[in-house]
N, C-alpha and C positions, 0 to 999 in steps of 0.2 A: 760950270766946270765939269766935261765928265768924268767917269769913274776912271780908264785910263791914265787922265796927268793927274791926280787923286792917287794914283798907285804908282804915279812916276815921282810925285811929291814927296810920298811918305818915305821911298827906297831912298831919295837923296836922303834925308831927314836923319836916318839912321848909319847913312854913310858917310855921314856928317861928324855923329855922335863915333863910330870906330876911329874915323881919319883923326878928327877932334879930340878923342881921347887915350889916343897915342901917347902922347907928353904926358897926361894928366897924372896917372900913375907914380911915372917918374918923381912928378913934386910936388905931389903928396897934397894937390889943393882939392881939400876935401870939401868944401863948401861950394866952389866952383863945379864938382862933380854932381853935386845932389843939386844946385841951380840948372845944372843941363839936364839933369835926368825929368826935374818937374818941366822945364821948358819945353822937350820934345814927349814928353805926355799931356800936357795940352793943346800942342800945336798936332796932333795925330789927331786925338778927341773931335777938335773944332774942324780938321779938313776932312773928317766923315763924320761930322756931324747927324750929317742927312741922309745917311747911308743905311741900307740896313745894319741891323744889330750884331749879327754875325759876320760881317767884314770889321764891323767896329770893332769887336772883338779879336779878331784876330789880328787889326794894327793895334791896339791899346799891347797885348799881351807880346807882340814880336816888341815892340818899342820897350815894355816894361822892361825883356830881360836883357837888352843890348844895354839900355842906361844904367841898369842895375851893376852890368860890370865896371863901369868906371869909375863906380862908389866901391866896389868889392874887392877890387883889385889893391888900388893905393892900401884899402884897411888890410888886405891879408901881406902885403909885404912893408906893412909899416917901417920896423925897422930891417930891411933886408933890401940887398939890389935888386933889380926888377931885370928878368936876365931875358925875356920875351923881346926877340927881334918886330918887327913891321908883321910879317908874315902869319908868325905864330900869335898877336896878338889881335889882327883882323880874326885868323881864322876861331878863334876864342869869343872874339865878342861877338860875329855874324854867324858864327858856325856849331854854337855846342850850347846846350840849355845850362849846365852845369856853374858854378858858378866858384871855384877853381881853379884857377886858370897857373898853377904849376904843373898839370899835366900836359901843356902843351909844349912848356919847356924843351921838349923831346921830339915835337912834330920836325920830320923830315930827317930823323934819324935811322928808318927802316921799321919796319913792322915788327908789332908787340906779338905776344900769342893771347890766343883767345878770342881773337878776331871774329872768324868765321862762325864760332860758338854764338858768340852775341848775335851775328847776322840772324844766320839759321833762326835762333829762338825770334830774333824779331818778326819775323816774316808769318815766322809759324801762327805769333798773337796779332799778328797784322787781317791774318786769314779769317782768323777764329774772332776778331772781335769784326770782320765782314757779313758773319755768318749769323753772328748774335743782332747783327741790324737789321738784318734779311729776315730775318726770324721776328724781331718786333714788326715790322712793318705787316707782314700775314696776319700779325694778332687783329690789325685796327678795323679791317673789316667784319670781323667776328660776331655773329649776333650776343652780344654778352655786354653787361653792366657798363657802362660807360664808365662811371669812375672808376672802376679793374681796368678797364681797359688804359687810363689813362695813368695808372698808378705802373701795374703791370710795363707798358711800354715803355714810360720814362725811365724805370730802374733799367731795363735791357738796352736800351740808348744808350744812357751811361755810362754802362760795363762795356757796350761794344765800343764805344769813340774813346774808352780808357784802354782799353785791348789795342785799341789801333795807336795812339798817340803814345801813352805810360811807357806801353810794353812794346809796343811794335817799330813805332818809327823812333822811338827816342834809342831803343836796343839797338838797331840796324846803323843809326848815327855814329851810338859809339865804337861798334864793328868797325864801319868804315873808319873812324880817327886812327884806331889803332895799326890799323893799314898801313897809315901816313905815320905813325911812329908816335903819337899822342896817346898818355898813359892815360886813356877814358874808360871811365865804366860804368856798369847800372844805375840809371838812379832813380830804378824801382826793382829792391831787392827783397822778391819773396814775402810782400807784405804781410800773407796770410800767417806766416809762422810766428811775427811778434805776438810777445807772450807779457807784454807793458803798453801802456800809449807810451812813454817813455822812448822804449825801444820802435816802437812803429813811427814816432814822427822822427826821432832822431837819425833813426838808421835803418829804414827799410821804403817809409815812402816818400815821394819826390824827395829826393838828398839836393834837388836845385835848391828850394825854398830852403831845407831847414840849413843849407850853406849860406845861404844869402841873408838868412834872420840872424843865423849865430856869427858871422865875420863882421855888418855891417850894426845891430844891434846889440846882441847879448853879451860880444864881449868886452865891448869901448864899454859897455855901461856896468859892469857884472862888479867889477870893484869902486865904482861909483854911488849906484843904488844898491847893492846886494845882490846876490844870484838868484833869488826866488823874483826881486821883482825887475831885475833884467830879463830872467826868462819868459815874464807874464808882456812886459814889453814886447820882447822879439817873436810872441804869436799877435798880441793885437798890431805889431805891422804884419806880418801876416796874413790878417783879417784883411788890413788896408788894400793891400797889392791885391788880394781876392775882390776888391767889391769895387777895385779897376779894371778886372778879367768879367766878374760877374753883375755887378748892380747898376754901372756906368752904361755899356752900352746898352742895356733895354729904360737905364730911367729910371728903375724899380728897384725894391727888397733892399734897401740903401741902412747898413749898420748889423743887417742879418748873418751874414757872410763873417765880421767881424765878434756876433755875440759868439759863434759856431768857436771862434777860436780860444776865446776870454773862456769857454767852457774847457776846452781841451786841456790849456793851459793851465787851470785852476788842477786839472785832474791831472795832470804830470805831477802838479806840487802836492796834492791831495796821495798820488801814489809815493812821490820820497819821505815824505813825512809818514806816513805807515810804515814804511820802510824803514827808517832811523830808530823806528819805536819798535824795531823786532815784529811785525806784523809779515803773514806767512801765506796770506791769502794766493797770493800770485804764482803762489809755488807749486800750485795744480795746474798742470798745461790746459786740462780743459775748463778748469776755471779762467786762467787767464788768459786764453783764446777766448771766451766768452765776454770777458768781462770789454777786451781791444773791440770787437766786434760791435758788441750791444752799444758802448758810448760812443764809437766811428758813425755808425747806421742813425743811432735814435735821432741824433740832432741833425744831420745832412739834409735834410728838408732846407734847415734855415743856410744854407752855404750854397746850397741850389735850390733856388724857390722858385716858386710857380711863375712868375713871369721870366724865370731865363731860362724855364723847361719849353715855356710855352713860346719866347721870340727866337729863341737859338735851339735849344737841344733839336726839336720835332723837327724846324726847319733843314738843321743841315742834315737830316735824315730825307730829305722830303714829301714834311709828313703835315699835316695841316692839325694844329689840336683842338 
């Protein structure tokens, strides 16, 4: 089979999952939503199998977040109508990473403001993380240390294809929505200013993931198990979804991706419980700039490890490591 009906496969597969999960919302069959969500993440898996890692990667992660809506949807209008025509609920589950799907309530009502703002900035970090790739790739010929060299690249990898995707093309996406009259916006705000891990995963970086952990996990469970170990839950899925983006298609570093989060998440609760006990640490901004910084950084090795720097990051640079 080539790559072609392989990529005409997978587009049915997930227009399957929009068309199919139309209803689903409406009656609220939540077991049937999370059965289709595991079914077309291993029927994408097994029909690029064989493929390289980096198209695998990018069907596991488009498939993740279209399935992910049909789980996220029914939980976030539990008890509420679901007021999303055909139109506005395709264009939500094919069309927007976000994972909210009341702001589309509004698409095709005329244009929001802000629009252009978002574009503009997109394009500007679309440039600039072109620029930082361009700039890795001059390093690799370099007469200098090979492990620098390979440490050095991969972080300038990262930042650029976060520049181009984070901030670039997910900013320009939501520009465009609000065009069409969908109340869309950042969802990557200003990482650098969280002054919590708290505040940085809650509300500053990818607002898809921590919408999709906190609608579809943390709050079914939060008066169930309790809020600390609902919250610990809804980062170890987290982890999960990560080491289907990251561990799955190279084969490798399988639980790494997941420890990354179990840390994170111990240290949100590690920061409220300071916090309830009157502790004052965080109340230095460049304390706690430093402190978001150094626990984001230290561990990210294990969230991106050497074999998915080494089968996808370099590659889609094309870069040989």
């Amino acid at each position: 089979m080539g790559l072609v009906i392989r990529l005409v496969i997978f587009a049915l597969i997930n227009l399957v999952l929009v068309f199919a999960g139309f209803p689903v919302p409406r009656k609220k069959k939540l077991l049937l939503s999370w059965g289709m969500f595991v079914i077309s993440i291993l029927a994408v898996y097994l029909l690029f199998q064989y493929q390289s890692p980096v198209i695998k990667m990018l069907a596991v992660i488009a498939t993740t977040f279209t399935g992910m809506k049909i789980i996220v949807v029914p939980m976030a209008y539990r008890d509420k109508l679901v007021k999303l025509n055909f139109k506005q609920w395709a264009a939500f589950a094919g069309g927007w990473a976000g994972m909210r799907a009341q702001p589309f309530e509004t698409l095709g009502d005329g244009p929001l403001p802000g629009a252009g703002q978002m574009i503009r900035f997109g394009i500007s970090r679309l440039v600039f993380g072109g620029l930082v790739i361009l700039a890795a790739r001059e390093i690799v010929p370099l007469p200098l240390n090979t492990t620098l060299i390979h440490v050095v690249v991969s972080v300038l990898l990262l930042v650029g294809f976060s520049l181009i995707l984070h901030f670039g093309l997910l900013s320009i996406s939501a520009g465009m929505w609000r065009y069409s009259g969908a109340n869309t916006y950042l969802l990557f705000r200003q990482p650098a200013k969280a002054t919590s891990l708290t505040e940085f995963w809650g509300k500053r970086w990818n607002l898809a993931f921590s919408e999709m952990t906190s609608i579809a996990i943390f709050r079914p469970l939060r008066t169930k198990v309790g809020p600390a170990a609902a919250l610990m839950f809804a980062f170890i899925f987290s982890g999960i979804l990560h080491e289907l983006a990251l561990s799955l298609p190279v084969n490798h570093g399988y639980g790494l991706p997941t420890l990354y989060f179990i840390i994170q998440g111990a240290l949100v609760l590690l920061e409220k419980t300071l916090k309830d006990k009157g502790g004052k640490f965080l109340q230095n901004k460049l304390v706690a700039h430093a402190w978001v910084f150094f626990w984001v950084v230290l561990p990210a090795p294990l969230l991106f490890h050497a074999e998915f720097i080494k089968q996808i990051v370099w590659p889609m640079a094309g870069l040989k490591f």
